[in-house]
C-alpha angles and dihedrals in degrees: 000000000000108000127231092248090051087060103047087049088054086050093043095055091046090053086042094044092052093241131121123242126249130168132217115190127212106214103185119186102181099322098318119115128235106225134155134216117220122230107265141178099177124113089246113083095248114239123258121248141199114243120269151116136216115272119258124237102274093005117134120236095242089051088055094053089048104045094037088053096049089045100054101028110025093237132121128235119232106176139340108243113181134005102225111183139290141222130216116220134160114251123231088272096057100262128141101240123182122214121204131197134221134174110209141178115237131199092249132350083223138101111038121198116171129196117180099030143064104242139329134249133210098191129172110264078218091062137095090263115202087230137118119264096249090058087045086050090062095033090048093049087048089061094049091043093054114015095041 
């Protein structure tokens, strides 16, 4: 499990770094990977995501993963079980953001009930995955991490 102190340091370098936090978080049922679709109306088949939400003021970076799973997703986190990487990238207004992944246990991996997107995905971390290279990068460094 990721310890309390882990997490503050995570926080710290993103304050020191000058990005904002964001968190991604990693749902595996057996292999098999939690990701979400947005709602999209364009001609391009939109990528997939992991679920996830931007960090609050004063808002630790556990209680992100948690709330930003339950609101997207319905589930609840139990426990944040491994760091596994993060990527820095500039929003659509031009600001230097920081997204951090965590792998976490949850209650249950059923029901979903989503809120903000069009339909959810378990797809096999094994597969071709509709999703960026930055988001293959961690998933890819997840696989390695737990499944050798």
């Amino acid at each position: 499990m990721v310890s309390a102190s882990e997490l503050e340091e995570l926080s710290r370098r993103a304050e020191i770094d000058g990005t904002a936090p964001r968190v991604g978080v990693i749902i595996d049922r057996g292999g098999q990977i939690l990701l979400l679709e947005r709602h999209d109306s364009g001609p391009i088949r939109a990528t997939l995501k992991l679920p996830g939400t931007t960090v609050m003021p004063r808002e630790s970076l556990a209680a992100a993963v948690s709330r930003g799973v339950h609101e997207e997703t319905g589930l609840i986190v139990t426990g944040i079980r491994h760091h596994v990487g993060d990527f820095d990238y500039l929003s659509p207004d031009a600001r230097p953001v920081r997204r951090l992944h965590f792998a976490v246990d949850v209650a249950a991996t059923a029901p979903i009930r989503l809120t903000v997107h069009a339909r959810y995905v378990w797809a096999p971390l094994d597969g071709d995955l509709p999703v960026t290279s930055s988001i293959r990068h961690i998933l890819d460094t997840y696989r390695h991490l737990v499944h050798g």
